[in-house]
N, C-alpha and C positions, 0 to 999 in steps of 0.2 A: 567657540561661539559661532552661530549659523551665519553667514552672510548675510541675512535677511535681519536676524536681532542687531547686527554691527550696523548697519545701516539706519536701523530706527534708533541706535544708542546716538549716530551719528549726527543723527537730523534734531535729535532732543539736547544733544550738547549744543551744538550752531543757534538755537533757538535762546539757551541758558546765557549762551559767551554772548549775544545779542546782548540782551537785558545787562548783563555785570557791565559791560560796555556804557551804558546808555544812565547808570549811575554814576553822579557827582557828589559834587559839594552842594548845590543847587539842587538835586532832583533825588529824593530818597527811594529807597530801595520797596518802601511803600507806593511808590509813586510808579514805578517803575512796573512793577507787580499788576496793579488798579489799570496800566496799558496794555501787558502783557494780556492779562484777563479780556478784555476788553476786546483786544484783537482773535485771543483764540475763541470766544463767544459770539466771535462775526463771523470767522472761517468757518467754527461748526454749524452756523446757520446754511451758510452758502452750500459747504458740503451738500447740508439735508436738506434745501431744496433742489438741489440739482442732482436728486433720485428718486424727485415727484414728476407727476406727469398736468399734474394741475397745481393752481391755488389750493382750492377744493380737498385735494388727495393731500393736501402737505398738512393744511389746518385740522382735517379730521386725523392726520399721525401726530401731531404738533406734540400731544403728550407723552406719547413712546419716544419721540425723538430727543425730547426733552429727558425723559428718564434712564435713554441710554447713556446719553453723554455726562451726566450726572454721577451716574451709577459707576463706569470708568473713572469721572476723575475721582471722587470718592476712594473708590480701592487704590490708586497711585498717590493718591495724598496721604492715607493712611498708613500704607506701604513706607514713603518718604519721611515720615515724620516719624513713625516709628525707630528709622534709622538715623534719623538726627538725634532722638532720646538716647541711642548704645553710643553712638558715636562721633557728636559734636563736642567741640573743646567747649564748652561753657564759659571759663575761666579768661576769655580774652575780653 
Protein backbone atom coordinates (compact mmCIF):
# COMPACT_ATOMS: atom_id res chain seq x y z
CA UNK A 1 0.00 0.00 0.00
CA UNK A 2 1.34 3.76 -1.22
CA UNK A 3 2.32 6.00 1.61
CA UNK A 4 0.04 8.27 0.39
CA UNK A 5 -3.35 5.59 0.64
CA UNK A 6 -1.82 4.68 4.33
CA UNK A 7 -1.94 8.11 5.25
CA UNK A 8 -5.57 8.84 4.23
CA UNK A 9 -6.56 5.28 5.70
CA UNK A 10 -4.83 6.98 8.68
CA UNK A 11 -6.57 10.15 8.83
CA UNK A 12 -10.09 8.44 8.11
CA UNK A 13 -9.44 5.91 11.02
CA UNK A 14 -8.48 8.94 13.67
CA UNK A 15 -11.66 10.61 12.51
CA UNK A 16 -14.01 7.03 12.93
CA UNK A 17 -11.99 6.24 16.58
CA UNK A 18 -13.03 10.12 17.16
CA UNK A 19 -16.78 9.49 16.81
CA UNK A 20 -16.77 5.50 18.47
CA UNK A 21 -15.07 7.56 21.37
CA UNK A 22 -17.75 10.33 21.68
CA UNK A 23 -20.56 7.43 21.91
CA UNK A 24 -22.31 6.62 25.28
CA UNK A 25 -25.01 5.53 27.08
CA UNK A 26 -26.40 9.12 26.81
CA UNK A 27 -25.44 10.03 23.21
CA UNK A 28 -26.35 7.48 20.35
CA UNK A 29 -24.43 6.61 17.53
CA UNK A 30 -27.14 8.62 15.61
CA UNK A 31 -26.29 11.53 17.36
CA UNK A 32 -22.96 11.02 17.02
CA UNK A 33 -23.29 10.62 13.14
CA UNK A 34 -25.88 14.07 12.85
CA UNK A 35 -22.13 15.82 14.43
CA UNK A 36 -19.87 14.08 12.45
CA UNK A 37 -21.92 15.13 9.33
CA UNK A 38 -22.33 18.46 10.55
CA UNK A 39 -18.67 19.05 10.99
CA UNK A 40 -17.60 17.53 7.78
CA UNK A 41 -20.25 19.88 5.76
CA UNK A 42 -18.51 22.92 7.57
CA UNK A 43 -14.98 21.80 6.62
CA UNK A 44 -15.95 21.11 3.09
CA UNK A 45 -17.40 24.57 2.95
CA UNK A 46 -14.38 26.16 4.33
CA UNK A 47 -12.28 24.08 2.06
CA UNK A 48 -14.28 25.47 -0.97
CA UNK A 49 -14.30 28.80 -0.15
CA UNK A 50 -10.79 29.03 0.41
CA UNK A 51 -10.13 28.29 -3.56
CA UNK A 52 -12.27 31.28 -4.41
CA UNK A 53 -10.97 34.55 -5.04
CA UNK A 54 -14.33 36.24 -4.28
CA UNK A 55 -17.95 35.96 -2.75
CA UNK A 56 -18.99 36.29 -6.16
CA UNK A 57 -16.60 33.47 -7.81
CA UNK A 58 -17.63 30.99 -4.98
CA UNK A 59 -21.76 31.62 -5.20
CA UNK A 60 -21.51 31.44 -9.09
CA UNK A 61 -19.41 27.55 -8.43
CA UNK A 62 -21.54 27.04 -5.26
CA UNK A 63 -23.33 24.21 -7.54
CA UNK A 64 -20.33 22.23 -8.71
CA UNK A 65 -19.01 22.55 -5.54
CA UNK A 66 -21.86 21.17 -4.09
CA UNK A 67 -22.05 18.40 -6.72
CA UNK A 68 -18.52 17.44 -6.10
CA UNK A 69 -18.64 16.73 -2.62
CA UNK A 70 -21.78 14.88 -3.04
CA UNK A 71 -20.85 12.98 -5.92
CA UNK A 72 -17.70 11.59 -3.55
CA UNK A 73 -19.43 10.86 -0.67
CA UNK A 74 -21.99 9.11 -2.57
CA UNK A 75 -19.47 6.67 -4.16
CA UNK A 76 -17.82 5.93 -0.58
CA UNK A 77 -21.10 5.50 1.01
CA UNK A 78 -22.04 3.04 -1.52
CA UNK A 79 -18.79 1.47 -1.50
CA UNK A 80 -19.19 1.08 2.63
CA UNK A 81 -22.31 -0.04 2.66
CA UNK A 82 -22.00 -2.47 0.11
CA UNK A 83 -19.38 -4.03 2.32
CA UNK A 84 -21.40 -3.98 5.52
CA UNK A 85 -24.07 -6.08 3.25
CA UNK A 86 -20.92 -9.17 2.47
CA UNK A 87 -19.65 -8.57 5.71
CA UNK A 88 -21.37 -7.44 8.85
CA UNK A 89 -22.41 -9.91 11.71
CA UNK A 90 -26.10 -9.12 11.51
CA UNK A 91 -26.80 -11.52 14.31
CA UNK A 92 -25.37 -9.41 17.27
Amino acid sequence: MSEDKQGFLKRADAHIFLANDQMTDEISAGEVSASFMFGLARFNAWIAASTYKSAEDMAEEKQKAMEYFMKEYKIMLEQHLDEHIKGYDFSK
